[in-house]
C-alpha positions, 0 to 999 in steps of 0.5 A: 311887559310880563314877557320881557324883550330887551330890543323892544323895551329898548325902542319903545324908551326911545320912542316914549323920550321922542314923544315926551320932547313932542307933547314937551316942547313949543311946536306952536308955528306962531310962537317966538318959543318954538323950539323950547322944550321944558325942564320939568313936567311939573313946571309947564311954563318953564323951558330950560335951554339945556332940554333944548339941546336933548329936544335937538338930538332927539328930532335927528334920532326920531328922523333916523328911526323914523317915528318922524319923517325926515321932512317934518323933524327938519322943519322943526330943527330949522325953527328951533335954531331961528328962535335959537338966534333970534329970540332966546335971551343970551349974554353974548352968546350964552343962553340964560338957563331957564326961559318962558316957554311961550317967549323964550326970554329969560325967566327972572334974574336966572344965570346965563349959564355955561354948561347949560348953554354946551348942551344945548350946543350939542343938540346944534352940532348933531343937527348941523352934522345929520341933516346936512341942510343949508338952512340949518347949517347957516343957522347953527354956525351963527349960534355956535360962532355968536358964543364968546368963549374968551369973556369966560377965561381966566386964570387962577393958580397956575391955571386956566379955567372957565367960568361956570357962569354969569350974571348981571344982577346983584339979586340974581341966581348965585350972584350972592350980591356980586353981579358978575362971574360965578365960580369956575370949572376947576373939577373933572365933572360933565363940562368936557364938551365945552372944551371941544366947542370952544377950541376951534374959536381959541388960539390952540395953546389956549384951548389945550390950557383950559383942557388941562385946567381942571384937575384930575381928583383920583378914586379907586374902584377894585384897584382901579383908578377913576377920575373922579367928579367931587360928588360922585354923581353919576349924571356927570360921567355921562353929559358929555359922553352922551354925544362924544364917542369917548371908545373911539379916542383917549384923549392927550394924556392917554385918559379913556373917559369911556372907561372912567364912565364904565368904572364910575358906573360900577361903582356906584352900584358896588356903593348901592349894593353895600348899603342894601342893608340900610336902604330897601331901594338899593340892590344889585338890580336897583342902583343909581345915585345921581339928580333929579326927581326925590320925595324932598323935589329935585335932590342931587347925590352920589356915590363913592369914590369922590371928594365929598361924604357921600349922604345916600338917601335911598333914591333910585334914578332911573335915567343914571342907571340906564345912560349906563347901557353902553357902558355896562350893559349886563348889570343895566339890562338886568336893572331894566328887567327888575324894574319892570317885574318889580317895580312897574309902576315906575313906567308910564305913557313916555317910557320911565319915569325919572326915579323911585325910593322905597325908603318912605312911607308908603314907598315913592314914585316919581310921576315927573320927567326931566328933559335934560335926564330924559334925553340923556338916557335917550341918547345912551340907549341910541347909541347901545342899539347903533352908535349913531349919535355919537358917530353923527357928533363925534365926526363932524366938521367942529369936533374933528377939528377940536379934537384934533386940536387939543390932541385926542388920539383915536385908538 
């Protein structure tokens, strides 16, 4: 790693992501799990079906670059998408968030969980859309036709919004002793893609209401507006983005998310740069307030600008900081090479690790990997080299038709 080569450090994370969803994820051909990628890798038995989305995309990258034959990443994209149907808990079409690995039912009273279930979603829609296979096309469109996206809708002040998720039982994850409905997506955040999925199941003036819901809260960064997520997390400026080729298209009020993406990003690091002299972690080349590993477990935090009080804590992720690639380019690449000069403990046998904080005692790094960030990071590298997730995505049949119906304009 001494001698640093970005193409080939570049390729050898999408190779090490790849790797890590294969040795990650039930591949067990007599398994009712197969197909079910993990959420941690400090929790063996736990899948959650938002990886399984990043599992997805991840055989059609590994496919197109060759790590896999074609051959063998389809047979593990059709199987994925049987269990998908056949044996994954959902509550009308909605997975639940976290399921066994061995079984693929849901984990205790855990929520069937909207934006976990469209990330999952995602991984079906680039398969459907690159293996152009009978097999899984029938399979993802009974996957993607079975969600109903109206038990979700409802109004509130004027709006139409979804709900985040739902759950039957009184004790159940955020049920607070109310079965039924949690919250809603009333905020600019990483649910953008649920939008498209559910427009071509809605009548169009429905589908353009519910994209207009959520509000549009304004920051600013060096004059410039940014719409902004409440916490300033960085993962949520890039969920969506990941798979929707947003340079491409504004969409009907002339927003270019792509660049929101670019000034969130910048941003974040301008905060981490101004607290450098309270946190050794933070630097020009060490940035990258979001979720996921921490000394405390999993910690979500973020940066200005947002709505809620920014509380840095000196922790570094990684796969923020490098889903940044396509959007800034200059200033990830010079993080990448600081880590791996600086800080080489922060790679391992998959490529990085999911965070580090040099603000304790002795200095942390995280020896976990978390699918969703894992391939999120994957995702951005792959489409800085060739934009070819986000072409694979972003032109098929569905999300033409969605775009086209809530009115997105190519630039």
């Amino acid at each position: 790693m001494s001698n640093f080569d970005t193409r080939k450090i570049l390729e050898d994370e999408i190779s090490g992501s790849v790797n890590f969803f294969l040795h990650s994820t039930n591949l067990d051909p007599a398994s009712q799990g197969y197909g079910m990628a993990i959420d941690c890798s400090n929790q063996p038995g736990v899948a959650s079906i938002a990886s399984v989305g990043f599992a997805l995309t991840a055989w059609v990258i590994a496919a197109e670059r060759g790590i896999l034959s074609r051959e063998h990443a389809l047979q593990i994209t059709r199987k994925t998408l049987y269990t998908l149907l056949h044996h994954a808990s959902h509550h009308r079409g909605f997975f639940a968030h976290f399921l066994e690995m061995d079984s693929a039912k849901r984990i205790g009273r855990c929520e069937y969980s909207t934006i976990d279930t469209s990330l999952c979603l995602n991984g079906v829609i680039t398969a459907q859309a690159y293996f152009q296979d009978q097999q899984v096309s029938d399979l993802a469109q009974e996957i993607l036709d079975r969600v109903d996206w109206k038990f979700l809708i409802f109004e509130m002040d004027g709006r139409t919004l979804f709900h985040m998720a739902y759950n039957p039982d009184a004790d159940g994850d955020y049920s607070q002793g109310n079965p039924g409905y949690i919250y809603q997506w009333e905020m600019a955040a990483e649910q953008k893609m649920m939008y498209l999925q559910a427009a071509t199941q809605l009548d169009p003036g429905t589908a353009r209401k519910l994209y207009q819901g959520f509000a549009r809260d304004l920051g600013e960064f060096e004059g410039q507006k940014i719409i902004i997520n409440p916490g300033g997390n960085l993962f949520a400026y890039h969920f969506s983005e990941a798979w929707l080729d947003t340079a491409s298209y504004l969409d009907p009020d002339g927003v270019d998310w792509f660049n929101n993406s670019r000034l969130a990003g910048l941003a974040n690091r301008a905060f981490c740069i101004q607290h450098a002299g309270q946190f050794k972690s933070y630097g020009p080349d060490s940035w990258g307030c979001s979720a996921g590993d921490s000394p405390w477990g999993y910690d979500v935090s973020g940066s200005t600008p947002n709505l809620n009080p920014s509380q840095p804590n000196g922790t570094v992720s990684i796969f923020s900081a490098l889903s940044c690639l396509p959007f800034m380019p200059a200033e990830t690449l010079s993080l990448l090479a600081a880590l791996l000069k600086d800080h080489p403990q922060t790679w391992g046998p998959y490529g990085f690790y999911d965070s580090y904080n040099l603000d304790v005692e002795p200095a942390w790094y995280s020896s976990s990997l978390y699918g969703i960030n894992k391939g999120c990071s994957m995702i951005m590298i792959q489409n800085y080299l060739d934009g070819m997730v986000w072409k694979t995505y972003t032109n098929s049949t569905l999300i033409q038709k969605a775009l086209s119906i809530l009115e997105f304009t190519r630039r």
